[in-house]
N, C-alpha and C positions, 0 to 999 in steps of 0.2 A: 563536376557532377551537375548533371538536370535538376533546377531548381522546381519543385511540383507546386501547387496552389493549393490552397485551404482548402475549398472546394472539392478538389481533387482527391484530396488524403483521405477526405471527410466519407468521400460517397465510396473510398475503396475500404474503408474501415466498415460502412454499413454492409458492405456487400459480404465484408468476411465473416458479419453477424450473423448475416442470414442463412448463409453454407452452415456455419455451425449449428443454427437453431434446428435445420433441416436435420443433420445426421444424429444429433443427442434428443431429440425433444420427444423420438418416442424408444428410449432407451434406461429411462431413470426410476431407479428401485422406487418404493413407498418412502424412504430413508433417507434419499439422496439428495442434494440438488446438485445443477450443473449452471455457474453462471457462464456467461462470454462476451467482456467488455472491450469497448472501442476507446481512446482517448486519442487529443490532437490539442497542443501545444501551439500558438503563438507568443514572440518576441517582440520587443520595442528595445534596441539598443545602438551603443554607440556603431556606425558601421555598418548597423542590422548584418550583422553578424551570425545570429544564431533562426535555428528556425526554417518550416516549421516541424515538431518533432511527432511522431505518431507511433502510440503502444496497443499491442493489442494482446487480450488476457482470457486465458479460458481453464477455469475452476471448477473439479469434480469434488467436493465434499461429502462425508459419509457420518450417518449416529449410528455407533453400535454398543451404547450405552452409556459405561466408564471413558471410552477413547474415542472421539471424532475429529476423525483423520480428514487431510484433502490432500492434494496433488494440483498446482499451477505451474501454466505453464504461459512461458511470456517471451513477447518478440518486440522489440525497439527498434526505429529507426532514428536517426536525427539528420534531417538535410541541411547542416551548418555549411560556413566558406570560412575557406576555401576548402574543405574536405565534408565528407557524411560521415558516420560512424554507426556500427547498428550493435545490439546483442540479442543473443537468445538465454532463455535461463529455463531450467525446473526447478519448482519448488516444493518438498514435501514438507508436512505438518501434522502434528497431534497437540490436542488438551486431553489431558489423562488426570480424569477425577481419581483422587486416593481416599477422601473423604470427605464430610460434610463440610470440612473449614480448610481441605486446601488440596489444589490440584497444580497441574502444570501443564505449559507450554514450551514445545519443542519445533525446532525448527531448519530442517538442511536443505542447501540451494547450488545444485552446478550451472555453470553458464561458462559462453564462449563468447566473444567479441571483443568492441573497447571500450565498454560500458559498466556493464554487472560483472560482480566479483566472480571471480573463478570460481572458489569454494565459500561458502558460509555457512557457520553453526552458531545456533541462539538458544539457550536454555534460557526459562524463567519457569519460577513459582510465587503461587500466590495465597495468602493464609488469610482466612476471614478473621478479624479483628475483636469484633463486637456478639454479644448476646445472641443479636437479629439477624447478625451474617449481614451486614449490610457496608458495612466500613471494608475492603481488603487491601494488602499491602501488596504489591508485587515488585520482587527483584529477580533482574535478568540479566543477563552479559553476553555477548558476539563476537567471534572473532570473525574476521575474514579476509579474503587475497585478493589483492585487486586486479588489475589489467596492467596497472605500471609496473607494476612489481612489487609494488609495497604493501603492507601488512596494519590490518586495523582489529583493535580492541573496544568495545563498546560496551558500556554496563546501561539499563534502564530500571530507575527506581522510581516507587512513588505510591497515592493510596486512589482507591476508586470508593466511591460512593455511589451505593444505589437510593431512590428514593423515588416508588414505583416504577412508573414505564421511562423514567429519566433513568441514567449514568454519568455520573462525572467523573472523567480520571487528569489527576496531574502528573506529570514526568520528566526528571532529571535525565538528559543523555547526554553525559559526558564520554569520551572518547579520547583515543590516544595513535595514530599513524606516525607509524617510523619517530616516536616523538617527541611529534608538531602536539598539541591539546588542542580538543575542541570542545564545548557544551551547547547544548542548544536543551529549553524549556518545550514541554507540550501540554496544552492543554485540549481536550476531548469530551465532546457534551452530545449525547446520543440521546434521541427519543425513540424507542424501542414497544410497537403495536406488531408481533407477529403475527402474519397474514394479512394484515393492512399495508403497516406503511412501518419505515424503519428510518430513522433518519438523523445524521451523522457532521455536527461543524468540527473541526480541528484546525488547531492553531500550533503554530511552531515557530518558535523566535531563538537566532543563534547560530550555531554553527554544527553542521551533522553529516555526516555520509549516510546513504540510503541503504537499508539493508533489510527491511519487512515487505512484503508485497503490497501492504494496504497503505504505504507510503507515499507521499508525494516522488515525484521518479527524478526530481530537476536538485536534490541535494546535492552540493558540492562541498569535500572537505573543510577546503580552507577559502571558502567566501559566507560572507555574513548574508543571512536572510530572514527573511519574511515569510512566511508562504500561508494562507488561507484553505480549508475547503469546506465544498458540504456536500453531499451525496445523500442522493433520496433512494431509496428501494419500495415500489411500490406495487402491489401484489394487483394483477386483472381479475384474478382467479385463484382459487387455493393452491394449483400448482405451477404459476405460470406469473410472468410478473414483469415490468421491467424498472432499468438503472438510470438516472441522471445524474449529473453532476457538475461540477464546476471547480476551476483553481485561479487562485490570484497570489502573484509572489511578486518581491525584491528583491532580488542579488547585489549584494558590493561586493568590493575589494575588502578584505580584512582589515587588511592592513593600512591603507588610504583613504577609505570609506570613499570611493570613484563609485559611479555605477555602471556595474556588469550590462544585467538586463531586468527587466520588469516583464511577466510571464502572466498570461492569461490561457484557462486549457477548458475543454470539456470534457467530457464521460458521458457514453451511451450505453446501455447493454439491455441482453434480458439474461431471465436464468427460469429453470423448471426444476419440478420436482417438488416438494413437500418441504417446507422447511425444515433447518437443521438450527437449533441454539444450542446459543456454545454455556458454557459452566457460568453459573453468577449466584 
Protein backbone atom coordinates (compact mmCIF):
# COMPACT_ATOMS: atom_id res chain seq x y z
CA UNK A 1 0.00 0.00 0.00
CA UNK A 2 0.97 3.83 -0.72
CA UNK A 3 2.42 5.21 2.22
CA UNK A 4 0.67 9.02 2.44
CA UNK A 5 2.43 11.89 4.58
CA UNK A 6 1.08 13.80 7.49
CA UNK A 7 0.69 16.58 5.47
CA UNK A 8 -1.26 14.89 3.12
CA UNK A 9 -3.84 13.17 5.40
CA UNK A 10 -4.01 16.56 7.33
CA UNK A 11 -4.97 18.82 4.25
CA UNK A 12 -7.61 15.95 3.02
CA UNK A 13 -9.03 15.81 6.52
CA UNK A 14 -9.61 19.70 6.29
CA UNK A 15 -10.90 19.63 3.01
CA UNK A 16 -13.71 17.03 4.09
CA UNK A 17 -14.52 19.66 6.96
CA UNK A 18 -15.15 22.05 4.80
CA UNK A 19 -17.72 20.01 2.19
CA UNK A 20 -19.33 19.14 5.43
CA UNK A 21 -19.49 22.73 7.04
CA UNK A 22 -20.82 23.65 3.40
CA UNK A 23 -23.86 21.17 3.16
CA UNK A 24 -25.04 21.21 7.17
CA UNK A 25 -24.29 24.69 8.25
CA UNK A 26 -27.40 26.11 6.82
CA UNK A 27 -29.66 23.13 7.84
CA UNK A 28 -29.62 23.03 11.73
CA UNK A 29 -32.90 23.36 13.98
CA UNK A 30 -32.86 26.07 16.99
CA UNK A 31 -32.11 22.64 19.03
CA UNK A 32 -29.54 21.03 17.12
CA UNK A 33 -26.00 21.01 16.67
CA UNK A 34 -24.13 19.25 13.97
CA UNK A 35 -20.31 18.75 14.85
CA UNK A 36 -17.54 17.31 11.96
CA UNK A 37 -14.30 16.44 13.31
CA UNK A 38 -10.84 15.59 11.62
CA UNK A 39 -8.17 13.62 13.59
CA UNK A 40 -4.51 12.30 12.48
CA UNK A 41 -2.42 9.95 14.35
CA UNK A 42 1.40 9.81 14.29
CA UNK A 43 3.69 6.81 15.62
CA UNK A 44 7.32 6.27 16.89
CA UNK A 45 7.97 2.51 16.95
CA UNK A 46 10.09 -0.24 16.74
CA UNK A 47 10.06 -0.91 12.82
CA UNK A 48 7.97 2.28 12.43
CA UNK A 49 5.51 0.02 11.79
CA UNK A 50 2.41 1.77 12.54
CA UNK A 51 1.09 4.99 10.99
CA UNK A 52 -0.13 7.47 10.08
CA UNK A 53 -3.70 6.71 11.08
CA UNK A 54 -6.73 9.37 10.11
CA UNK A 55 -10.54 9.37 11.50
CA UNK A 56 -12.85 11.52 10.42
CA UNK A 57 -16.45 12.07 12.56
CA UNK A 58 -19.60 13.74 11.83
CA UNK A 59 -22.43 14.23 14.79
CA UNK A 60 -26.00 15.34 14.52
CA UNK A 61 -27.39 15.74 18.10
CA UNK A 62 -30.83 16.72 19.06
CA UNK A 63 -32.71 18.31 22.81
CA UNK A 64 -36.20 17.39 22.90
CA UNK A 65 -36.34 17.79 26.31
CA UNK A 66 -36.34 14.33 28.60
CA UNK A 67 -34.34 12.54 25.57
CA UNK A 68 -31.37 14.08 23.58
CA UNK A 69 -30.64 11.88 21.06
CA UNK A 70 -27.47 11.88 18.24
CA UNK A 71 -26.50 9.85 15.34
CA UNK A 72 -22.40 9.55 14.41
CA UNK A 73 -21.07 8.48 11.98
CA UNK A 74 -17.25 7.49 11.66
CA UNK A 75 -14.61 6.55 8.90
CA UNK A 76 -10.93 5.13 9.96
CA UNK A 77 -8.15 4.62 8.01
CA UNK A 78 -4.79 3.14 9.30
CA UNK A 79 -1.91 3.26 6.70
CA UNK A 80 0.26 0.52 8.86
CA UNK A 81 2.95 -2.17 7.00
CA UNK A 82 2.98 -4.14 5.70
CA UNK A 83 -0.97 -3.91 5.27
CA UNK A 84 -3.84 -0.72 5.76
CA UNK A 85 -6.82 -1.43 7.43
CA UNK A 86 -9.91 0.88 7.55
CA UNK A 87 -13.63 0.79 9.12
CA UNK A 88 -16.77 2.62 8.94
CA UNK A 89 -19.26 2.63 11.83
CA UNK A 90 -22.79 4.45 12.91
CA UNK A 91 -23.44 5.22 16.03
CA UNK A 92 -26.88 5.99 17.76
CA UNK A 93 -27.49 7.46 21.30
CA UNK A 94 -29.83 8.83 23.95
CA UNK A 95 -29.69 10.36 27.67
CA UNK A 96 -33.15 9.94 28.83
CA UNK A 97 -33.87 11.99 31.92
CA UNK A 98 -36.51 9.88 34.24
CA UNK A 99 -36.21 12.29 37.05
CA UNK A 100 -34.55 14.70 39.13
CA UNK A 101 -31.82 12.20 40.61
CA UNK A 102 -31.54 9.91 37.76
CA UNK A 103 -31.43 9.34 34.16
CA UNK A 104 -29.74 7.18 31.49
CA UNK A 105 -27.48 6.41 28.72
CA UNK A 106 -27.86 4.21 25.92
CA UNK A 107 -25.95 3.50 23.22
CA UNK A 108 -25.95 1.03 19.69
CA UNK A 109 -23.15 1.07 17.00
CA UNK A 110 -23.01 -1.04 13.56
CA UNK A 111 -19.70 -1.07 11.53
CA UNK A 112 -17.83 -2.92 8.90
CA UNK A 113 -14.22 -3.41 8.36
CA UNK A 114 -11.15 -4.58 10.66
CA UNK A 115 -11.24 -2.14 13.08
CA UNK A 116 -14.77 -1.26 14.92
CA UNK A 117 -16.86 -3.82 16.32
CA UNK A 118 -19.56 -5.32 14.26
CA UNK A 119 -22.32 -4.81 16.67
CA UNK A 120 -22.24 -2.78 20.06
CA UNK A 121 -24.74 -2.25 23.01
CA UNK A 122 -23.85 -0.01 26.18
CA UNK A 123 -26.49 0.66 28.79
CA UNK A 124 -25.74 2.96 31.79
CA UNK A 125 -27.54 4.78 34.53
CA UNK A 126 -26.91 7.37 36.70
CA UNK A 127 -28.43 8.41 40.22
CA UNK A 128 -27.68 11.56 41.90
CA UNK A 129 -26.28 10.77 45.36
CA UNK A 130 -26.50 13.90 47.47
CA UNK A 131 -29.08 16.67 48.76
CA UNK A 132 -27.47 19.09 46.00
CA UNK A 133 -27.55 16.65 43.14
CA UNK A 134 -24.00 17.23 42.99
CA UNK A 135 -22.26 13.81 43.83
CA UNK A 136 -23.61 10.99 41.00
CA UNK A 137 -22.87 7.36 40.61
CA UNK A 138 -22.87 5.88 37.24
CA UNK A 139 -22.95 1.99 36.25
CA UNK A 140 -22.84 0.72 32.79
CA UNK A 141 -21.96 -2.52 30.85
CA UNK A 142 -21.14 -3.39 26.73
CA UNK A 143 -21.04 -5.97 25.04
CA UNK A 144 -19.81 -6.23 21.68
CA UNK A 145 -18.40 -8.27 18.49
CA UNK A 146 -15.32 -7.70 17.14
CA UNK A 147 -13.70 -8.21 13.60
CA UNK A 148 -11.87 -11.41 14.90
CA UNK A 149 -14.44 -12.97 15.81
CA UNK A 150 -14.33 -12.66 19.45
CA UNK A 151 -16.78 -11.27 21.91
CA UNK A 152 -16.19 -8.55 24.59
CA UNK A 153 -18.11 -7.64 27.82
CA UNK A 154 -17.36 -4.36 29.59
CA UNK A 155 -18.85 -2.83 32.74
CA UNK A 156 -18.08 1.02 33.69
CA UNK A 157 -18.42 2.12 37.22
CA UNK A 158 -17.76 5.01 39.12
CA UNK A 159 -19.03 8.78 40.83
CA UNK A 160 -18.76 12.25 39.11
CA UNK A 161 -18.62 15.42 40.99
CA UNK A 162 -19.94 18.60 39.94
CA UNK A 163 -18.65 21.67 41.58
CA UNK A 164 -19.84 24.64 39.36
CA UNK A 165 -18.45 25.03 35.76
CA UNK A 166 -15.93 21.94 36.88
CA UNK A 167 -16.86 17.91 36.57
CA UNK A 168 -14.88 15.29 37.69
CA UNK A 169 -15.54 11.83 36.93
CA UNK A 170 -13.43 8.61 37.97
CA UNK A 171 -13.88 5.02 36.18
CA UNK A 172 -13.37 1.46 36.86
CA UNK A 173 -13.41 -0.40 33.19
CA UNK A 174 -12.99 -3.66 33.72
CA UNK A 175 -13.60 -6.06 30.76
CA UNK A 176 -13.57 -9.61 29.97
CA UNK A 177 -12.87 -11.01 25.67
CA UNK A 178 -13.19 -14.72 25.15
CA UNK A 179 -11.71 -14.79 28.73
CA UNK A 180 -8.48 -12.90 28.60
CA UNK A 181 -9.40 -9.92 31.69
CA UNK A 182 -8.60 -6.56 31.25
CA UNK A 183 -9.02 -3.18 33.55
CA UNK A 184 -8.01 0.08 32.66
CA UNK A 185 -8.78 3.34 35.32
CA UNK A 186 -10.29 6.82 33.89
CA UNK A 187 -9.94 9.74 35.14
CA UNK A 188 -12.10 12.99 33.37
CA UNK A 189 -11.85 16.71 34.45
CA UNK A 190 -13.96 19.13 32.21
CA UNK A 191 -14.44 22.87 32.52
CA UNK A 192 -17.82 23.46 31.10
CA UNK A 193 -18.75 27.75 30.00
CA UNK A 194 -21.69 26.87 27.44
CA UNK A 195 -21.30 29.25 24.55
CA UNK A 196 -17.84 30.12 25.51
CA UNK A 197 -15.49 27.50 25.85
CA UNK A 198 -15.81 23.85 27.01
CA UNK A 199 -12.95 22.04 27.91
CA UNK A 200 -12.00 18.50 28.41
CA UNK A 201 -8.34 16.49 29.89
CA UNK A 202 -8.79 12.58 30.21
CA UNK A 203 -6.56 10.23 31.46
CA UNK A 204 -6.76 6.50 31.10
CA UNK A 205 -4.10 3.96 32.44
CA UNK A 206 -4.59 -0.06 31.82
CA UNK A 207 -5.76 -2.03 29.64
CA UNK A 208 -9.37 -1.50 27.43
CA UNK A 209 -10.83 -2.12 24.05
CA UNK A 210 -12.60 1.00 22.49
CA UNK A 211 -16.16 1.14 22.41
CA UNK A 212 -17.71 4.98 22.98
CA UNK A 213 -17.10 7.37 20.29
CA UNK A 214 -15.74 10.19 22.54
CA UNK A 215 -12.83 7.55 23.19
CA UNK A 216 -9.42 7.65 22.43
CA UNK A 217 -9.59 5.30 18.92
CA UNK A 218 -5.86 3.50 19.38
CA UNK A 219 -7.20 1.03 22.51
CA UNK A 220 -6.03 -2.29 22.11
CA UNK A 221 -7.27 -5.33 24.26
CA UNK A 222 -4.50 -6.80 25.48
CA UNK A 223 -1.64 -4.10 25.40
CA UNK A 224 -1.04 -1.92 28.37
CA UNK A 225 -1.39 1.80 28.01
CA UNK A 226 -1.16 5.17 28.66
CA UNK A 227 -3.11 7.54 26.65
CA UNK A 228 -3.71 11.41 27.54
CA UNK A 229 -6.12 14.16 25.95
CA UNK A 230 -7.61 17.52 26.04
CA UNK A 231 -10.02 18.94 23.58
CA UNK A 232 -11.21 22.48 23.67
CA UNK A 233 -14.67 23.49 22.02
CA UNK A 234 -14.73 26.94 21.60
CA UNK A 235 -17.74 28.97 20.40
CA UNK A 236 -16.97 32.11 17.53
CA UNK A 237 -20.49 32.89 17.88
CA UNK A 238 -23.61 31.60 19.65
CA UNK A 239 -24.10 29.17 16.83
CA UNK A 240 -21.06 28.31 15.16
CA UNK A 241 -17.84 27.31 16.86
CA UNK A 242 -14.92 25.33 16.51
CA UNK A 243 -12.77 21.87 17.91
CA UNK A 244 -9.06 21.28 18.96
CA UNK A 245 -7.46 18.97 20.38
CA UNK A 246 -4.57 16.67 21.00
CA UNK A 247 -3.47 12.99 22.13
CA UNK A 248 -0.45 11.48 23.59
CA UNK A 249 -0.18 7.62 24.41
CA UNK A 250 2.04 4.46 25.33
CA UNK A 251 1.49 1.13 24.23
CA UNK A 252 3.35 -2.14 25.68
CA UNK A 253 3.26 -5.56 25.35
CA UNK A 254 1.16 -6.79 28.40
CA UNK A 255 2.82 -9.28 28.96
CA UNK A 256 6.79 -8.30 28.53
CA UNK A 257 6.30 -4.80 29.12
CA UNK A 258 8.38 -4.40 25.22
CA UNK A 259 7.27 -1.22 23.74
CA UNK A 260 4.66 -1.40 20.94
CA UNK A 261 4.30 2.41 20.07
CA UNK A 262 4.18 5.84 21.63
CA UNK A 263 1.33 7.83 19.70
CA UNK A 264 0.88 11.54 19.21
CA UNK A 265 -2.65 12.69 17.22
CA UNK A 266 -4.68 15.86 16.74
CA UNK A 267 -8.23 17.03 16.36
CA UNK A 268 -9.68 19.76 14.31
CA UNK A 269 -13.49 20.31 13.76
CA UNK A 270 -16.28 22.92 13.84
CA UNK A 271 -19.80 22.27 14.58
CA UNK A 272 -23.21 24.76 14.32
CA UNK A 273 -26.22 25.18 15.73
CA UNK A 274 -27.22 26.25 19.28
CA UNK A 275 -25.94 24.11 21.88
CA UNK A 276 -27.27 20.96 23.27
CA UNK A 277 -26.32 19.94 27.28
CA UNK A 278 -26.68 16.91 28.23
CA UNK A 279 -28.21 15.78 31.96
CA UNK A 280 -25.96 16.99 35.12
Amino acid sequence: MRRIGLTQVFSRILGALLVLSAVFAGGVARADEVTATGSIYSFSSPGDLYGPWSIRTLKYQLDRGKDIPSVTLLDRNDNDRPTGSSAQAIYLDDYHTWSQRFYTYAQVSFGKGTISPYRMAYLEGDVKLTPEQNVVMGFGGATMQNPDGTSTQLASIGPSLYMGRMVYTLRFLPSDTNGVHAAATQFVAEYSDIGRNQVTLSLLNGSQPSVLVGFPPSFATFQRLFEANLMVKHWLRRDFGIIVGGTFGNHFDRSTGANIYDQQGITIGLFFGNAVGLPR
